[in-house]
VOBA-385784 format. One line per 8 residues: their letters; for each residue x, y, z of C-alpha. Coordinates in pm, 1 decimal, padded with zeros to 6 digits. Layout:
BEGIN
a) X,Y,Z; ... $
***
This chain:
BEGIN
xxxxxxxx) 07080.4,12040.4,02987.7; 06999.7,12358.6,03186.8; 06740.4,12565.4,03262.8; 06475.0,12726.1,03419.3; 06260.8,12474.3,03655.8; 05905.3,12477.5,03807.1; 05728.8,12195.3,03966.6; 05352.2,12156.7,03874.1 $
xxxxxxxx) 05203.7,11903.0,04204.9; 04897.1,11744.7,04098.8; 04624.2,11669.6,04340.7; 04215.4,11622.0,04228.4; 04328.7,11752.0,03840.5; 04492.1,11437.8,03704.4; 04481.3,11526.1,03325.8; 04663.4,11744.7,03082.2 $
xxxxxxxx) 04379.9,11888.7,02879.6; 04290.9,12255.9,03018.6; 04527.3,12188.8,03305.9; 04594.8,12552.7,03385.4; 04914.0,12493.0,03635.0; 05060.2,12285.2,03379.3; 04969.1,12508.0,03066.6; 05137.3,12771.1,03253.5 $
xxxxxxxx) 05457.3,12611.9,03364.3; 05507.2,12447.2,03024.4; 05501.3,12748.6,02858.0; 05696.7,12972.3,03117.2; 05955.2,12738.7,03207.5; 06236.2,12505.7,03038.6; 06203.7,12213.1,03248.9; 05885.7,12127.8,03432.9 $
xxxxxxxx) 05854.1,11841.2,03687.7; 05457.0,11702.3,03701.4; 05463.2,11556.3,04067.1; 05221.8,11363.0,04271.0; 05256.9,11295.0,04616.2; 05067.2,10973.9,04754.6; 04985.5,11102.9,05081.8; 04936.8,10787.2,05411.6 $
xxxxxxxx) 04697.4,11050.5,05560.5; 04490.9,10972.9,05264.9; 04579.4,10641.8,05140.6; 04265.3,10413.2,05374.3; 03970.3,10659.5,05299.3; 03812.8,10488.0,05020.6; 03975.8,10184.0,04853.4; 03737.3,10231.9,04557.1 $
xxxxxxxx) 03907.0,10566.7,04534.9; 04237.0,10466.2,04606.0; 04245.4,10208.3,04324.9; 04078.2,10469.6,04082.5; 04314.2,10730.7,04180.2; 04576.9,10465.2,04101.5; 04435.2,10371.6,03763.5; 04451.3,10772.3,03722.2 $
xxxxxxxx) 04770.9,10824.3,03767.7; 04912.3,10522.5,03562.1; 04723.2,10673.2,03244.5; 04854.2,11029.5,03337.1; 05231.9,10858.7,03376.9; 05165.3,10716.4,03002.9; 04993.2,11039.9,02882.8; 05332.7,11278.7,03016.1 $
xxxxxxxx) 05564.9,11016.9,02887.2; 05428.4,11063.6,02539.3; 05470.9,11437.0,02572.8; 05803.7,11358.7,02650.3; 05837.0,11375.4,03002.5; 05692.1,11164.2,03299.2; 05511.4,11150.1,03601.2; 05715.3,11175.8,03900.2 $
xxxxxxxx) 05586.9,10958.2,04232.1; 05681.7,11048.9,04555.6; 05562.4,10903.4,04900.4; 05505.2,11080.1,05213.8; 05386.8,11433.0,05324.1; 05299.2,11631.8,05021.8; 05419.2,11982.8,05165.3; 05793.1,11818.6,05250.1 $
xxxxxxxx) 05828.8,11555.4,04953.9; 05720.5,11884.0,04724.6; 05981.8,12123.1,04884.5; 06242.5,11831.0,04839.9; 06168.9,11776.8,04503.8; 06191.3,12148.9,04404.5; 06553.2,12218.3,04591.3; 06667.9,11889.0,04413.8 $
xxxxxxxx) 06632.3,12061.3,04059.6; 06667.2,12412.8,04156.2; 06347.1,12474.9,04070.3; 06224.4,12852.6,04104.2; 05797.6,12796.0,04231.2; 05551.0,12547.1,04232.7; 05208.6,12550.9,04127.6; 04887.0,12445.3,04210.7 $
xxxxxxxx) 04535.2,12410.7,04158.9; 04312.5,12537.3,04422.5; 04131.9,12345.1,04649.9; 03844.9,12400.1,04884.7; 03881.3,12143.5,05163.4; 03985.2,12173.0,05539.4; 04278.1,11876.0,05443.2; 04346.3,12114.3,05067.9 $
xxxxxxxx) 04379.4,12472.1,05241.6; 04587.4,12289.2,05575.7; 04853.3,12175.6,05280.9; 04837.7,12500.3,05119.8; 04876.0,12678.1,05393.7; 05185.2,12467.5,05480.0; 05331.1,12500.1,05158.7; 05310.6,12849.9,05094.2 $
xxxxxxxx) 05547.5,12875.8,05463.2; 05772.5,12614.7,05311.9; 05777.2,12794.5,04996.3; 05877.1,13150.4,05180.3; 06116.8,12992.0,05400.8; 06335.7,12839.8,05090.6; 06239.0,13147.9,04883.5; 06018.7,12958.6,04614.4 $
xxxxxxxx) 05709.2,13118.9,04467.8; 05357.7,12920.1,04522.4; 05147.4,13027.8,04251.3; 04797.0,12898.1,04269.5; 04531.7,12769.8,03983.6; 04173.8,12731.8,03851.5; 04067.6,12391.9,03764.6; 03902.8,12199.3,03985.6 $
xxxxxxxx) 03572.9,12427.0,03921.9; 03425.8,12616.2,03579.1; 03397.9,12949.7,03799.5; 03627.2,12929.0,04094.0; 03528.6,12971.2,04444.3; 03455.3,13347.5,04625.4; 03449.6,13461.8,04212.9; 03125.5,13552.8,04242.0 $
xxxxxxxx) 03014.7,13704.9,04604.4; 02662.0,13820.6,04661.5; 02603.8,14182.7,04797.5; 02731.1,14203.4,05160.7; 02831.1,13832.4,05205.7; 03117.0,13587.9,05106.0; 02913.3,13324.9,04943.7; 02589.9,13265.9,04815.5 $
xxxxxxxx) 02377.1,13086.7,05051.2; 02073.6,12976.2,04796.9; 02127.0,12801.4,04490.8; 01906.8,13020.3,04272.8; 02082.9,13316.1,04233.1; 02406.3,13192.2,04226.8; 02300.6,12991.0,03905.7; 02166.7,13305.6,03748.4 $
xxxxxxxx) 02540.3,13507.3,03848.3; 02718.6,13157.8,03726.8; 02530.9,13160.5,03416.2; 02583.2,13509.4,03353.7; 02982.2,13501.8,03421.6; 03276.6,13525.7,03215.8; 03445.3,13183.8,03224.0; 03850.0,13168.1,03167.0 $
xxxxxxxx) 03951.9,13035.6,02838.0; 03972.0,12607.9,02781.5; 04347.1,12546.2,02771.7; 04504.2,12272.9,02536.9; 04733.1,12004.3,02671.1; 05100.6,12162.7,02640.8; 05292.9,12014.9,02297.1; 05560.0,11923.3,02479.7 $
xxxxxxxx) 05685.1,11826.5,02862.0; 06092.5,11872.8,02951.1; 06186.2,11722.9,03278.2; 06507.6,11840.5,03430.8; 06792.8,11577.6,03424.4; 06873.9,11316.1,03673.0; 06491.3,11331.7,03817.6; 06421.6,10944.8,03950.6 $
xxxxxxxx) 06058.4,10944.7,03848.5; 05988.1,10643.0,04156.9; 05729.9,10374.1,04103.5; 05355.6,10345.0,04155.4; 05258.4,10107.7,04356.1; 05087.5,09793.1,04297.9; 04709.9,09833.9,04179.3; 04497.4,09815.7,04513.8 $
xxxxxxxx) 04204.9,09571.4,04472.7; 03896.7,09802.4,04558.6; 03592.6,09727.7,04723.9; 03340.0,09761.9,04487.3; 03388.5,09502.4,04187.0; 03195.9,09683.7,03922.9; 03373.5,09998.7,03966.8; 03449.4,10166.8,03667.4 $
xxxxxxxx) 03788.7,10259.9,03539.6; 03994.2,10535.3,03593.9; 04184.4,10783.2,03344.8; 04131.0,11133.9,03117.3; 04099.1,10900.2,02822.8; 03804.1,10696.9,02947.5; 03670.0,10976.2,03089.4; 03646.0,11190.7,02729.3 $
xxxxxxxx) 03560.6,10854.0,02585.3; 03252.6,10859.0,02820.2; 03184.7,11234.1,02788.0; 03145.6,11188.1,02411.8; 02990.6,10843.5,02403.7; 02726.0,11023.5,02633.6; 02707.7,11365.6,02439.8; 02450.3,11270.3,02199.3 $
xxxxxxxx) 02198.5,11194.1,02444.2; 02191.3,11534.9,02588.3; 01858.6,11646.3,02395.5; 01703.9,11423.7,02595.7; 01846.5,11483.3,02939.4; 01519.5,11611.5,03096.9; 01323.6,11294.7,03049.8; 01617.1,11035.4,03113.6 $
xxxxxxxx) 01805.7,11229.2,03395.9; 01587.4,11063.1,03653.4; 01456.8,10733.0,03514.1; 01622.7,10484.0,03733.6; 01635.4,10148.3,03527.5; 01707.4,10336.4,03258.9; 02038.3,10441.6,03379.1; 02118.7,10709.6,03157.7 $
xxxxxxxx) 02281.5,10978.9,03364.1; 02636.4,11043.8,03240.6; 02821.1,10869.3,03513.7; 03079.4,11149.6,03472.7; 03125.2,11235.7,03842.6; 03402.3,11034.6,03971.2; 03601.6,11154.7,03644.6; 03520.2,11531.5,03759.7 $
xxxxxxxx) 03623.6,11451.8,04128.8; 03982.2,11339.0,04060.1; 03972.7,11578.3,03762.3; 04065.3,11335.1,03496.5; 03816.7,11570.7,03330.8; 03804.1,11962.8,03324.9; 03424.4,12077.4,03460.5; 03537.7,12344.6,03218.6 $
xxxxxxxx) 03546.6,12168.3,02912.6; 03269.5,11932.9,02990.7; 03045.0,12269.4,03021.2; 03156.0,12378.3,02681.9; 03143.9,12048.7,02544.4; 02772.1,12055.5,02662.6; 02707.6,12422.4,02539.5; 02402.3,12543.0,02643.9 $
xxxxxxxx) 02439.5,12739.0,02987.5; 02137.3,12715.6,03086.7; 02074.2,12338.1,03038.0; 01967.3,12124.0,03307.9; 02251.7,11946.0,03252.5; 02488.0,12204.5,03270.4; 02303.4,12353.9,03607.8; 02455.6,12000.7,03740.8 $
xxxxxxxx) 02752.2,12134.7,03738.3; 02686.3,12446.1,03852.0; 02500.5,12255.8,04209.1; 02901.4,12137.5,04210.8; 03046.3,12481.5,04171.8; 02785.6,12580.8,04423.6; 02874.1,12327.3,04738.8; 03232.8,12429.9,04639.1 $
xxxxxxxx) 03216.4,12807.8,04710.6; 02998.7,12689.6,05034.2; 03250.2,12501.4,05124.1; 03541.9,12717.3,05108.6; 03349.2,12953.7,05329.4; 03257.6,12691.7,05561.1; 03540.1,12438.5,05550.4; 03351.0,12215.9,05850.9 $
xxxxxxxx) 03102.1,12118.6,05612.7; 03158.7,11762.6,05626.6; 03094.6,11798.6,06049.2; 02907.9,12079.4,06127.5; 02532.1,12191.1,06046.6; 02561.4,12451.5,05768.1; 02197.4,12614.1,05840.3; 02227.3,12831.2,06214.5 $
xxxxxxxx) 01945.2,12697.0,06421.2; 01880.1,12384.5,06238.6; 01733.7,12108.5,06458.3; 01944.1,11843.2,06541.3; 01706.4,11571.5,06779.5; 01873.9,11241.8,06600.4; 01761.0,10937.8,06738.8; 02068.2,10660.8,06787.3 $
xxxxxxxx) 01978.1,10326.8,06659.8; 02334.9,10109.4,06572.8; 02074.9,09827.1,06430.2; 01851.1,10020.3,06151.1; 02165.1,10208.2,06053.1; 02384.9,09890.8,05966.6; 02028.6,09758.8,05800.3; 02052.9,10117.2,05623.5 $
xxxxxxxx) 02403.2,10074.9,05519.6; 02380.0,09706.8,05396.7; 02061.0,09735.5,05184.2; 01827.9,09508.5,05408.1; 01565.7,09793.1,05518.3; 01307.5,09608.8,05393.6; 01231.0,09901.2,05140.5; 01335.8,09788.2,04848.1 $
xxxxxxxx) 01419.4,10111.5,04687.9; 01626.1,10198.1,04936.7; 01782.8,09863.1,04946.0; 01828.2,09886.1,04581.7; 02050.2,10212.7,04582.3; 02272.1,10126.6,04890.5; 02290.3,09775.0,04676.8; 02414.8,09957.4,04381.0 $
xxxxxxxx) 02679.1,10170.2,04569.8; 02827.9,09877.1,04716.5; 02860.0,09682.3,04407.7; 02924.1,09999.8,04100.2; 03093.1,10263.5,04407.0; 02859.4,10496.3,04216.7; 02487.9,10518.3,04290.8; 02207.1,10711.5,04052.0 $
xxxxxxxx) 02129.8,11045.3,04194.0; 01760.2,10996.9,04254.1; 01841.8,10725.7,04444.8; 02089.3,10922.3,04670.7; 01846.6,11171.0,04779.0; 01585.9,10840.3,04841.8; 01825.5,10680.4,05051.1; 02002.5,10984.3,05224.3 $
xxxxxxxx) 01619.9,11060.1,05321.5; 01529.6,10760.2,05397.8; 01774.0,10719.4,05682.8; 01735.6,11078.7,05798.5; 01412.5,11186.0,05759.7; 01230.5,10831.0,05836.2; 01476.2,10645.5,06000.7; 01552.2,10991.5,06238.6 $
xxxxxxxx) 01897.7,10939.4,06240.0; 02212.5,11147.5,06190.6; 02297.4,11270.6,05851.3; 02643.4,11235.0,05929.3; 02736.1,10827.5,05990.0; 02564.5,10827.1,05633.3; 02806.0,11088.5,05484.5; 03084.1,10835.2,05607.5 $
xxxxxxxx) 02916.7,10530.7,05479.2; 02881.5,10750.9,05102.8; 03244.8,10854.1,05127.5; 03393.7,10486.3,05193.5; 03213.8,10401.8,04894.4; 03136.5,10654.8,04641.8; 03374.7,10711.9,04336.0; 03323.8,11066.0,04344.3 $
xxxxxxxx) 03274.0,11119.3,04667.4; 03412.9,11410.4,04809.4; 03389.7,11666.2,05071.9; 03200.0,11940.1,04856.5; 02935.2,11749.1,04687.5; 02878.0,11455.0,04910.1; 02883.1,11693.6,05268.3; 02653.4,11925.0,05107.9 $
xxxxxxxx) 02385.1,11736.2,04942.4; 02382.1,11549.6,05263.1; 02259.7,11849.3,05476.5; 02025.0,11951.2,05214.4; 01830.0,11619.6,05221.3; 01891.5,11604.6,05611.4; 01768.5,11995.4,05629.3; 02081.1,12105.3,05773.2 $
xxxxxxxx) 02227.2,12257.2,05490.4; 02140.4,12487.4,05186.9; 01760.1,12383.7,05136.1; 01498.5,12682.2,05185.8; 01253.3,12453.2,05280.7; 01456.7,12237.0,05536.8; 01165.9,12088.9,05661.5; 01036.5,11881.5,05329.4 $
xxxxxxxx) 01070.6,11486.9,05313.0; 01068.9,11223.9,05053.6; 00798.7,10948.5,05080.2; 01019.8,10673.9,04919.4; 00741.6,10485.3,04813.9; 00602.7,10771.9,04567.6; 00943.3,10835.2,04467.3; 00980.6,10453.0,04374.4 $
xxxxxxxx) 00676.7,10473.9,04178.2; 00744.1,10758.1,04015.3; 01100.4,10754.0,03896.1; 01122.2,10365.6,03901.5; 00740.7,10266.8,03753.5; 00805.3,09935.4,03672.7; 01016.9,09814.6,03907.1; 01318.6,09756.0,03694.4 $
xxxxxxxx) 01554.9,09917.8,03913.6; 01433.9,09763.0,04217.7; 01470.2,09417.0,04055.6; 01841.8,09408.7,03903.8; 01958.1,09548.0,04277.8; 01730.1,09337.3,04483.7; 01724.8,08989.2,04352.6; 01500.7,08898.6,04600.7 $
xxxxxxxx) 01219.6,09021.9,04465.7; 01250.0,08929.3,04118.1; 00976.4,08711.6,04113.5; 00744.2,09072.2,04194.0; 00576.0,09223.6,03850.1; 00527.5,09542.2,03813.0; 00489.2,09826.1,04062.9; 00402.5,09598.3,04343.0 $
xxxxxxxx) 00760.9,09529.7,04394.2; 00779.0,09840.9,04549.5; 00561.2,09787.6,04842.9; 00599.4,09365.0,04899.3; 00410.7,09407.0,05262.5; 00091.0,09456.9,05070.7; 00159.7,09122.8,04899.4; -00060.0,08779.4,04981.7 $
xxxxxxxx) 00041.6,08632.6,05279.3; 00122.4,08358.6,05079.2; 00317.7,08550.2,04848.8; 00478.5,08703.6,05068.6; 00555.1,08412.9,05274.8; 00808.1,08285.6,04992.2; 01018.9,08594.2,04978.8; 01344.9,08561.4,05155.5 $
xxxxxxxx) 01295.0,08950.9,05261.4; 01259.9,09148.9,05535.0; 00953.2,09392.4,05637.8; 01040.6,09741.3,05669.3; 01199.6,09828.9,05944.5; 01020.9,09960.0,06271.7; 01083.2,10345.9,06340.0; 00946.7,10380.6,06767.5 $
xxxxxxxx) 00708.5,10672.3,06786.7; 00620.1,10698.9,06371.7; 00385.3,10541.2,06178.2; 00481.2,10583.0,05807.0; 00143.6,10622.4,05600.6; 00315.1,10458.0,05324.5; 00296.4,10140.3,05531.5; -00070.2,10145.7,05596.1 $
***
């Protein structure tokens, strides 16, 4: 069979509800080749991401298959495995969802030469955001700088239309589909799974809870957050559809994922996000101290909440949000050191970690970044009390301290002596030059 051809290469949008790339091809095209490239650049990043990006793909494989065609697998570098693939079946274009990163404009820059030089079209897509990147602009600038009025424009936008998954996918003949790999192991052995179908299953399991999102959001034992991120970061789901799933534009909810759209358009103005201080003229005077940041990174600061959320990340590859901006201030703003070696330490770990989202909330705790008051800190000892009251958080991540009732948990060097004495934990760790009042 003959036909018109496009390749559709998938990247961080592994689904085929409101896909727009594939929507488009499917219905423009006769044959249609879904391709993913794994890429060696990327491949020792993250293993917790590698093995959910594998678990990804091997549902989207199934999912195509049932729509009739497949998921073709291809090794090497994306820009020449793609090219290859679309001369093989005479294909006419390619498309593909737009990215934001240094790594995602390098490859489309790349590709759209390739493209020119063997006469294909490159068309690319929305999906990765609900309002793409450089959509909205403030007056005079390329991108807004402050979070506020960007929400209000976002808010106040016309979004594109959700897209349903295309009826039917025709691969051109004689395609060899090639094999995924093995399942990597991971790092993190409580990760969750990977896949569009757990991720809806999530999204509506969660859904009914949403009434109540202001009082659960930040309760830390409670654990109640959605836990939709890493799902949004490969894009097994659509940001799109989760938004109009959720409804309400201005729900607090909702404004999550507008903070995501946000770091998105700030990063696709300032691609060295994940290296370079956002905020002209912020201070920089980190102190280097090898020791406190492998305590940092290990969970063994001898704060407990602190010790609880890097805890948490190392065993889930997902950590609660409240306790990211503890932590993240914790090592910058107490500890004095660089924001950076604890964006690394995140982005071996984190599910959803990824340049946008992980670079920028980074330098807004580390008051490098986006935060109008750049200056502000978080005592992690009223944030424990506050968010974490009882202790329960600190107890299920630091086993240690089990034995501690209540609220005391959260400062153990004001136990007994005694008390104190049987507790196979450390004190908090000494920071030359401060004197933390929280300690006193």
């Amino acid at each position: 069979m003959s036909g018109r051809a496009a390749v559709v290469l998938f990247t961080r949008d592994l689904r085929v509800h409101d896909h727009p790339a594939l929507a488009t091809a499917c219905a423009a095209f006769d044959r249609v080749v879904p391709l993913y490239v794994l890429d060696p650049a990327l491949a020792d990043r993250s293993a917790n991401r590698t093995r959910f990006l594998h678990q990804s793909l091997a549902e989207l494989r199934d999912t195509l298959r049932g729509l009739g065609g497949d998921l073709v697998i291809r090794r090497g570098d994306p820009v020449a495995e793609t090219i290859r693939v679309a001369r093989e079946v005479d294909a006419e274009g390619i498309g593909l969802s737009a990215d934001v990163s240094r790594h995602a404009h390098r490859r489309e820059r790349r590709l759209r030469a390739e493209c020119d030089r063997h006469r294909l079209f490159l068309r690319l897509f929305p999906g990765v955001t609900v309002v793409e990147p450089g959509e909205l602009r403030p007056g005079g600038g390329d991108h807004y700088k402050v979070f506020t009025p960007y929400h209000r424009v976002w808010s106040a936008a016309r979004w594109r239309e959700e897209l349903a998954a295309p009826r039917r996918v025709t691969l051109p003949d004689g395609v060899a589909v090639g094999r995924l790999p093995a399942l990597p192991k991971g790092e993190s052995p409580a990760a969750v799974v990977g896949g569009e179908s757990v991720g809806q299953r999530r999204l509506t399991q969660w859904l009914p809870t949403l009434q109540r999102y202001d009082d659960i959001h930040d309760d830390l034992a409670g654990d109640q957050t959605s836990r939709l991120s890493p799902y949004l970061r490969f894009g097994c789901l659509s940001p799109l559809a989760v938004a109009n799933r959720a409804g309400d534009r201005g729900h607090p909810f909702v404004r999550q994922l507008c903070w995501r759209d946000f770091y998105y358009q700030v990063t696709a103005a300032f691609p060295e996000i994940a290296a370079k201080a956002y905020r002209r003229g912020a201070t920089e005077d980190w102190r280097s101290d090898a020791a406190a940041l492998d305590a940092w990174t290990e969970g063994r600061t001898g704060m407990p909440i602190v010790d609880a959320g890097m805890r948490q990340l190392h065993a889930e590859g997902w950590m609660h949000n409240r306790a990211r901006l503890i932590t993240a201030g914790y090592l910058t703003k107490v500890l004095g050191l660089d924001w950076r070696p604890g964006l690394a330490v995140f982005s071996r770990w984190l599910l959803d970690g990824d340049v946008p989202d992980n670079s920028g909330n980074w330098q807004w705790v580390a008051g490098t970044g986006n935060d109008s008051r750049p200056y502000r800190g978080l005592n992690p000892v009223r944030q424990a009390e506050r968010y974490d009251p009882d202790g329960g958080y600190v107890r299920r991540w630091v086993p240690e301290l089990a034995t501690v009732a209540g609220k005391a948990v959260h400062q153990p060097w004001r136990l007994p002596a005694e008390v104190r004495r049987t507790l196979d934990y450390p004190p908090p760790l000494e920071v030359p030059g401060a004197d933390p009042v929280w300690l006193r």
